[in-house]
N, C-alpha and C positions, 0 to 999 in steps of 0.2 A: 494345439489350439486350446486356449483357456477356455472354463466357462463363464456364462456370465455373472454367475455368483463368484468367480475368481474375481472378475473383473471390476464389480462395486465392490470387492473388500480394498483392493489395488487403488481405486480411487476412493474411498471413505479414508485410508489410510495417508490419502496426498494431501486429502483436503485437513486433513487432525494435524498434518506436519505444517500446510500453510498457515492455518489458525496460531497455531503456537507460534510461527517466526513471527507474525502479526501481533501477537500480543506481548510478544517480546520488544517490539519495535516501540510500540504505545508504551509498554511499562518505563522503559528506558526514557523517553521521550517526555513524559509525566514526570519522573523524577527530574529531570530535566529544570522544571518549568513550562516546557510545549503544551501548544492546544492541538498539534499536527501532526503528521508522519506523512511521509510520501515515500512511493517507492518505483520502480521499472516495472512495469512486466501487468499482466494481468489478474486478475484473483476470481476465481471460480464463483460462480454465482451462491454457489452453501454459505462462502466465507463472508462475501459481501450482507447475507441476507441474515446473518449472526454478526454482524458488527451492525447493522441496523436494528435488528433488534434488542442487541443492548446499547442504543442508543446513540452509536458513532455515527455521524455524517461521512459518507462514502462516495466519492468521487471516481469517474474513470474515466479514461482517454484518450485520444494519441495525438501525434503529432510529426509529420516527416515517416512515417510507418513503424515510428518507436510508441509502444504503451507505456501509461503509468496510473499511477490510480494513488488518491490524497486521501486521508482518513483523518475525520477531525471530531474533537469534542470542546465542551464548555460553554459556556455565554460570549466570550471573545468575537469580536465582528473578525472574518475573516479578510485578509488583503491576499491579493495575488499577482504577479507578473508572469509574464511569459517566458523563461529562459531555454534558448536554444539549443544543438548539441555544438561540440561536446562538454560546454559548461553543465546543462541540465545534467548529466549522470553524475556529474563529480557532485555537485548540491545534492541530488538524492544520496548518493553514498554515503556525504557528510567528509568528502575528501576537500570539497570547497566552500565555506559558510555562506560568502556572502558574493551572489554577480554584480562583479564590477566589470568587465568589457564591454564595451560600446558597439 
């Protein structure tokens, strides 16, 4: 059995790796042109509450029992639709830019 000091270095350590795929996500995305990121999955309340406070709009939520969570910045008015599965993962991936199925 770990202790629990084992077990917040185990999770301080998950959350430092989430932070950085996250700001890897925004750098790329910014260079881009993007005011957005979206991505699957959940983000631990440390990572959400350090992307708030440097000042990202941070979204979460699910749908059909799949999460995702939208991370936005700038002055730009945001628009959104709803995309389904399995189109929604391929748009988050960035494997499909744009939903076209009806």
């Amino acid at each position: 059995m770990i202790s629990a000091k084992e077990a917040k270095q185990w999770a301080d350590r998950y959350a430092s790796k989430e932070l950085d795929r996250i700001y890897r996500m925004i750098s790329d995305a910014a260079l881009e042109g993007k005011y957005s990121v979206c991505g699957e999955g959940n983000l631990q309340e440390s990572t959400k509450r350090e992307l708030e406070k440097l000042g990202y709009k941070v979204e979460t939520g699910s749908q059909f029992n799949d999460l995702y969570f939208m991370i936005s910045w700038g002055e730009e008015e945001m628009k959104a639709i709803t995309i389904w599965q399995p189109w929604a993962g391929a748009v988050a991936e960035g494997i499909k830019e744009n939903e076209t199925e009806i």
